[in-house]
Phi, psi and omega in degrees: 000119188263154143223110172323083187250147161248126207274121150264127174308127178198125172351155160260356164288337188259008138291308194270001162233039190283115160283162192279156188248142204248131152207128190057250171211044165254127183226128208228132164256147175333126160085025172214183180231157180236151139212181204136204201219138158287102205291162163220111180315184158261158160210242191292007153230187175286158175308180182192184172199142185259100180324140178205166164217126176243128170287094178248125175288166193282331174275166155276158177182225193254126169285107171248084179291133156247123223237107170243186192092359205277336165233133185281357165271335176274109194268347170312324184265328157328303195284307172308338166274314184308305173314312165306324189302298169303008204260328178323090193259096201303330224271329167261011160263121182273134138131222193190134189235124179254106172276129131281085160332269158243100195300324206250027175329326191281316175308264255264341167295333222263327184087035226238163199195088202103304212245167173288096182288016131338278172268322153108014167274175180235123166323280183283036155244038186220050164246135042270357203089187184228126192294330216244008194262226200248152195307321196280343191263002161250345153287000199251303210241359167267312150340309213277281204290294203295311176273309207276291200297328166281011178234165195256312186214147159259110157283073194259122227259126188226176198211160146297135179260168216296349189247345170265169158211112218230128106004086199330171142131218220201117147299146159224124195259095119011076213258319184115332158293087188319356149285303228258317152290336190265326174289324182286310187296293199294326195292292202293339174266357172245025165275353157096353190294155164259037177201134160218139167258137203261112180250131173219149123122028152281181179292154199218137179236130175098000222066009195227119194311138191306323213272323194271354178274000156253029158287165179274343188260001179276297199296352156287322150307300170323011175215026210006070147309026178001134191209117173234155207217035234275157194201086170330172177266345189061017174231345171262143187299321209271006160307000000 
């Protein structure tokens, strides 16, 4: 897995004066990685906490998140950030690479497989979330404030779960917004896979495809996100 970063040359006043960048409550100062967790209180269930790591780079540049875990049995994208993680170098990087490690703790501890054993929801039907709701729609809105919303661009990373064995490849979705599709078209082509599905023409509420509207890759459009979709076979390492 390759990633394509780009160095800008820049004063050392317009360095020293690069901020630190916040998710939860983890703070990476320019030119370093931070990591730690995103907490999700309790509520009407138990609490839960989201592993994270952020690369902030020395230069400025674009915020890109990768979001693995969201069903906590596909251990492929799991395992692919942890690889990734040493190739980050903050200190030659413009822009800010955010990992979300496991979005989805209670599945993945639990080995659960779509669904919570918590709540008995599936994470990527429960976005944007809820502050106030059931674990998965406040871990969907803890996503959401911290993550989604502070990136530039998503990378949301899937596998065949545990019931599956899936044929690498990477949606590109179709919004009718032409920014917003063309940021989608270049993501899916440079993750390098060799099938993409070009999705257009489902039903639709809202303007908004039925089956997407409670994903995590809608609540990014929906915020004029660059959104990728990229989906391992979950049985090769080298997914």
């Amino acid at each position: 897995m390759r990633i394509l970063v780009l160095i800008l040359l820049l004063p050392s006043s317009v360095l020293a004066q690069r901020e630190a960048f916040t998710v939860g409550t983890v703070v990476a100062q320019a030119g370093r990685v931070a990591s730690g967790t995103i907490e999700v209180p309790a509520g009407p269930d138990e609490g839960t906490q989201i592993p994270i790591s952020i690369f902030h780079g020395r230069n400025p540049g674009p915020v890109i998140a990768f979001v693995a875990g969201t069903h906590g049995y596909e251990y492929a994208p799991i395992l692919a950030l942890q690889t990734m993680r040493s190739r980050i170098d903050p200190q030659s990087l413009a822009g800010t690479v955010i990992f979300v490690h496991v979005a989805n703790m209670p599945s993945f501890l639990k080995r659960t497989v779509y669904y919570s054993p918590i709540d008995g929801k599936n994470l990527n039907r429960s976005f944007p979330g809820r502050k106030d709701g059931t674990s998965s729609e406040r871990i969907a809105h803890a996503l959401t404030t911290e993550i989604i919303a502070k990136s530039d661009y998503v990378i949301d990373i899937h596998c065949g779960d545990g019931n599956e064995s899936l044929r690498p490849y990477s949606y590109w979705i179709n919004t009718g917004n032409s920014r917003i599709d063309e940021a989608g078209r270049q993501l899916a082509l440079a993750f390098g896979l060799d099938h993409i599905v070009v999705d257009r023409g489902r039903p639709t509420r809202f303007g908004i495809p039925v089956e997407y509207r409670d994903h995590p890759r809608q609540t990014g459009i929906d915020r004029g996100i660059g959104v990728s979709w990229p989906v391992g076979s979950g049985i090769h390492p080298q997914d």
